[in-house]
C-alpha positions in Angstrom: 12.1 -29.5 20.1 9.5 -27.1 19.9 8.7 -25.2 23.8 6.8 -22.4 24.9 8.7 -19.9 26.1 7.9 -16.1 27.1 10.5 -13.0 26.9 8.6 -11.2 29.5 5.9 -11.5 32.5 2.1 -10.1 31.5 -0.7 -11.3 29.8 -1.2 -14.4 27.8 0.0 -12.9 24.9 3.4 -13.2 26.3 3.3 -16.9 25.6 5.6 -17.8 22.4 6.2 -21.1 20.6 9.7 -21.3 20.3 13.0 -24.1 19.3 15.2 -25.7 22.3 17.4 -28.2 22.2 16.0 -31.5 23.2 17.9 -32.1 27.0 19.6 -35.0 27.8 19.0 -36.6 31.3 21.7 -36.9 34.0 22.4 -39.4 36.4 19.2 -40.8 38.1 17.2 -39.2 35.7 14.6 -39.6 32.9 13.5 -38.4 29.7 10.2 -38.4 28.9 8.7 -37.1 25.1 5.9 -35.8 26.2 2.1 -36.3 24.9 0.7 -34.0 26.5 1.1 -30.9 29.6 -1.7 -30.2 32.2 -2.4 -26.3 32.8 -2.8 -25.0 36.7 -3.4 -22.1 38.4 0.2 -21.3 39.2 0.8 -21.5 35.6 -0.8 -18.3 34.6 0.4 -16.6 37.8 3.7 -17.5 37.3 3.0 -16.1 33.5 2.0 -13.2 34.7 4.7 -12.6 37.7 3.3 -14.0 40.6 3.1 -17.2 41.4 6.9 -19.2 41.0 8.6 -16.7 39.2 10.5 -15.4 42.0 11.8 -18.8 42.4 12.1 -18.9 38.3 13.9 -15.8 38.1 13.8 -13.5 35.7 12.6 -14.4 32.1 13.6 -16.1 29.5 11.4 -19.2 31.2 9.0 -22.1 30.6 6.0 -22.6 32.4 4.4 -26.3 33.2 4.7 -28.6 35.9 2.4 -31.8 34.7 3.4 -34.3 32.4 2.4 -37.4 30.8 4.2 -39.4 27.6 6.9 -41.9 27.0 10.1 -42.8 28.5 12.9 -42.0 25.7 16.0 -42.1 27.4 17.7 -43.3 30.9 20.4 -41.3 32.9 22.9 -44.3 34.9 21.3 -45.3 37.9 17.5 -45.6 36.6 15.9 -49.1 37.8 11.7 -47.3 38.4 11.3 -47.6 34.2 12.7 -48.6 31.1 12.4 -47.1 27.6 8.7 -46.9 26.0 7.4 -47.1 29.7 4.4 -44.8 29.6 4.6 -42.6 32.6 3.1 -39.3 34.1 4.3 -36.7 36.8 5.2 -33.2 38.4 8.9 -32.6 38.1 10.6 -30.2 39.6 8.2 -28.5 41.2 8.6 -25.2 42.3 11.9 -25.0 40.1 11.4 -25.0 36.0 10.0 -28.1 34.8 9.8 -27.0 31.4 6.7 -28.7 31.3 5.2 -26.9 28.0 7.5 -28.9 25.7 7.9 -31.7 23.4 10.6 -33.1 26.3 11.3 -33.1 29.3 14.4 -34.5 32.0 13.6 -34.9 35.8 14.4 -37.5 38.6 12.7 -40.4 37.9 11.0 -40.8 41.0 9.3 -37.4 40.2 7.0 -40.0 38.2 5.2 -42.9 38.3 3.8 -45.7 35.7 0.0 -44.4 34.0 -2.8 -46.1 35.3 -4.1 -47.8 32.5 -7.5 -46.4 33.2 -6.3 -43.1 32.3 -5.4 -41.6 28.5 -2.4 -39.4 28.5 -4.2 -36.3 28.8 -6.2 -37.5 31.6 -2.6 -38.3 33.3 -1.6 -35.0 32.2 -4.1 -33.1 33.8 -3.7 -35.3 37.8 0.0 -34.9 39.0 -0.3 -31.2 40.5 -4.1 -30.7 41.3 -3.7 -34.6 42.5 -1.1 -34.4 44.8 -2.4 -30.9 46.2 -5.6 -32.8 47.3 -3.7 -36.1 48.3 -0.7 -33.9 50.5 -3.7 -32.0 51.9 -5.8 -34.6 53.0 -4.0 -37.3 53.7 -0.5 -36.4 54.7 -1.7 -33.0 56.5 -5.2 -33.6 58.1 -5.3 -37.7 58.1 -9.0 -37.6 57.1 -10.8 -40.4 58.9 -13.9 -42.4 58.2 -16.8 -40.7 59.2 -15.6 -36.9 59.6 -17.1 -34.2 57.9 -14.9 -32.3 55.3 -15.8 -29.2 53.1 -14.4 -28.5 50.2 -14.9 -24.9 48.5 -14.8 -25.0 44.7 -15.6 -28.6 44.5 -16.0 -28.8 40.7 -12.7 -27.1 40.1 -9.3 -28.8 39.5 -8.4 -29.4 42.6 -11.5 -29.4 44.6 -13.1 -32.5 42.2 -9.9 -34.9 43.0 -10.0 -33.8 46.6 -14.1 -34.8 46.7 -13.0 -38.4 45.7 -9.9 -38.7 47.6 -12.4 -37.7 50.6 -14.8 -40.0 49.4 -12.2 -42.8 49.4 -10.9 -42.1 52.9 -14.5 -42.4 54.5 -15.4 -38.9 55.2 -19.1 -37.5 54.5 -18.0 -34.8 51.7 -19.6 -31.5 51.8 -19.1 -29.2 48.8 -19.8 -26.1 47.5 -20.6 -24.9 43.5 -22.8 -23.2 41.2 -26.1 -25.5 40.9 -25.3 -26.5 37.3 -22.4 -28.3 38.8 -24.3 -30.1 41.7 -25.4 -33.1 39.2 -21.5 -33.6 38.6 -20.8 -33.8 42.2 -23.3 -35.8 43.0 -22.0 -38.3 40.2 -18.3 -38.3 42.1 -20.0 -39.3 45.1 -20.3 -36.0 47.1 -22.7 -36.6 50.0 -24.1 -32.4 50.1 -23.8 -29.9 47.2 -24.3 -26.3 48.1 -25.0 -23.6 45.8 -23.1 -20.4 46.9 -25.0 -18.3 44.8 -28.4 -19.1 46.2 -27.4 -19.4 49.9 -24.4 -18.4 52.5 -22.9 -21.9 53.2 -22.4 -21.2 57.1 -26.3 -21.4 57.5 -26.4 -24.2 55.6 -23.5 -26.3 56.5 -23.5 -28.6 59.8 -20.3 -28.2 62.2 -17.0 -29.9 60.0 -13.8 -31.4 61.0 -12.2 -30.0 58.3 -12.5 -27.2 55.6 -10.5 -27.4 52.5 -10.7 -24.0 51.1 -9.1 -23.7 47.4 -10.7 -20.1 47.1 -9.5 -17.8 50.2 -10.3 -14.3 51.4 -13.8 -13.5 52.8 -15.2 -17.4 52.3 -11.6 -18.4 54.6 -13.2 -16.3 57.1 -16.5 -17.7 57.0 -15.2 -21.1 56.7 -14.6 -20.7 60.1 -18.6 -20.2 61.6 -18.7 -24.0 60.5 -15.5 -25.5 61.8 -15.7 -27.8 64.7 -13.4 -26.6 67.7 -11.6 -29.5 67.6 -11.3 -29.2 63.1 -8.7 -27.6 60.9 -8.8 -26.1 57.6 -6.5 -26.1 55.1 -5.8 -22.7 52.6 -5.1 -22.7 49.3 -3.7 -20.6 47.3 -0.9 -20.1 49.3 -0.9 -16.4 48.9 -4.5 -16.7 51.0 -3.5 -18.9 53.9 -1.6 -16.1 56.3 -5.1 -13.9 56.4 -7.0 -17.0 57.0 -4.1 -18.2 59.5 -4.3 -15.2 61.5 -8.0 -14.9 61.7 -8.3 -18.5 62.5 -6.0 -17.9 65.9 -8.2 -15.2 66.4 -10.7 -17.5 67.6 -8.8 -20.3 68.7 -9.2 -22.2 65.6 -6.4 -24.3 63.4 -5.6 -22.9 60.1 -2.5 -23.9 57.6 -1.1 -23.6 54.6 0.3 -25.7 51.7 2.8 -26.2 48.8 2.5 -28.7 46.8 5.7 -30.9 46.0 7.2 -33.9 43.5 6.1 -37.2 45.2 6.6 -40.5 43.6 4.7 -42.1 46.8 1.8 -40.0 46.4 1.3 -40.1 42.5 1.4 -44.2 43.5 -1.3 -43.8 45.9 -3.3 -41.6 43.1 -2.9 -44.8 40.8 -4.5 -46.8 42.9 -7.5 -44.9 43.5 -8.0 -45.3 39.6 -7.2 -48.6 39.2 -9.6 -49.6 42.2 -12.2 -46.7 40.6 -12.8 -44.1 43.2 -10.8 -41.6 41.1 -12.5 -39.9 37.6 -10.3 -37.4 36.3 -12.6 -34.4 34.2 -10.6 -32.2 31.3 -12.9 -29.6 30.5 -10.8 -28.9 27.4 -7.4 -29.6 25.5 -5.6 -26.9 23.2 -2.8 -27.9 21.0 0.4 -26.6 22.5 0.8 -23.7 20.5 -2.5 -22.2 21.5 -0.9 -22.1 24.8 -2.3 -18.7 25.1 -5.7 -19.4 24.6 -5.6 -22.2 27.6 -4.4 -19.6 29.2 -6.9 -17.0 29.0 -9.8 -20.1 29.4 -8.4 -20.8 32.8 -8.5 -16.8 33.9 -12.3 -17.2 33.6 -11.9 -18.9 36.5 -15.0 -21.3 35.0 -13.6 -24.4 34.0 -14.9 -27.9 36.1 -12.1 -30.0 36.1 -8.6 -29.3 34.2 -7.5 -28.0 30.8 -4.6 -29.8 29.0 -2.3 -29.0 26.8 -1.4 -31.6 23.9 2.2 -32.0 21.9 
């Protein structure tokens, strides 16, 4: 099967198609021939050193955590799915999924059916930035009808699915982007857009029970002039969440972070916010998967409103 593989941490250019042998899965396990791979955050990172590769190790390695395709083959034990079921997920996560190949072998409950109101690459692109939002919101902070939750980065990966998982729980959402996103927001139901550029959100921004901050450093900080005594915020990355941690006991205020992890549960609950329509997901662009680089150095820019996806 052809994979991506890299010889070395750095830049994108480290990113190499390569030939693997196509895995077989074990007991309890799937296969799944993948149709296409989303591309996160932690990809590049992980590219570049940071990120997962301590947990990696030491190159040879394969980036790639979210999948979408078709079941191909069973390991003993396997009752979820059957051969030609159509599935998506995050395997493996933080260990190598492999996800930038043709195939890949995880548990099978690291997956769960496609909604049929999602194409593959639309599947592709939900698993990690999904269950991110869905962990963080729901499992974490329990949002509530009626509360008041800010998201930073609102029209990124993450922050769009989180707006609509917000959205669907009751809250009044609160977000913050570049005014040339605002119209987007307002189409996924987002109750206040806030342009950072034009204005410092913590004048702006009524007392919330809960900030979910997907950018860290200085705006963690400021996040905090808005949160209710009584709120919480939630950090990500999770590189950014001990500074915002600390400065949040400072003034007596809960802070925490998160790491995202394979859920079967969760990726069900995520289906049924699309099959009930209170979850879009937006690819910004899809590369082929040899151009893995290029994704690559799209997603640097740190521009792109919604995900980029990789296709096999």
């Amino acid at each position: 099967m052809r994979v991506i593989t890299q010889l070395s941490t750095g830049g994108p250019e480290v990113l190499q198609i390569g030939v693997a042998p196509v895995p077989e899965p074990l007991p309890t396990e799937i296969r799944v021939r993948v149709a296409a791979a989303g591309v996160n955050p932690v990809d590049w990172k992980t590219r570049a050193g940071s990120g997962m590769a301590a947990v990696l190790g030491p190159p040879p390695f394969t980036v790639g955590w979210d999948v979408a395709g078709t079941v191909d083959a069973l390991g003993a034990g396997v009752t979820r799915f059957a051969v030609g079921d159509s599935v998506f997920g995050m395997p493996w996560f933080p260990r190598q999924a492999g996800g930038y190949a043709e195939y890949v072998t995880a548990p099978s409950r690291h997956f769960a059916h496609r909604p049929a109101g999602l194409s593959e690459i639309e599947a592709a692109a939900l698993p990690l930035a999904g269950l991110t939002a869905w962990q963080c919101l729901v499992d974490i902070a329990d949002v509530q009808p009626g509360q008041r939750v800010l998201v930073h980065a609102a029209a990124g990966g993450v922050g769009h699915l989180a707006v609509q998982i917000a959205k669907a729980r009751g809250a009044y959402v609160i977000g913050t982007a570049s005014i040339g996103k605002h119209d987007l927001l307002h189409d996924l139901g987002i109750d206040e857009a806030v342009d950072y550029r034009a204005e410092a959100f913590e004048r702006v921004v009524e007392p919330v029970d809960l900030v979910y901050d997907l950018i860290g450093g200085e705006v963690a900080r400021r996040s905090l002039d808005v949160l209710r005594p009584d709120g919480r915020m939630i950090c990500l990355p999770s590189a950014a969440a001990s500074a915002a941690m600390d400065a949040a006991a400072e003034r007596g205020l809960r802070a925490s972070g998160m790491l995202v992890e394979p859920d079967g549960d969760g990726l069900e609950e995520l289906v049924r916010l699309v099959d009930d329509r209170w979850l879009r997901v937006l690819v910004a662009e899809t590369f082929p998967l040899e151009r893995a680089s290029h994704a690559h150095r799209a997603g640097e820019l740190g521009r792109t409103t919604g995900k980029l996806v990789l296709t096999t």
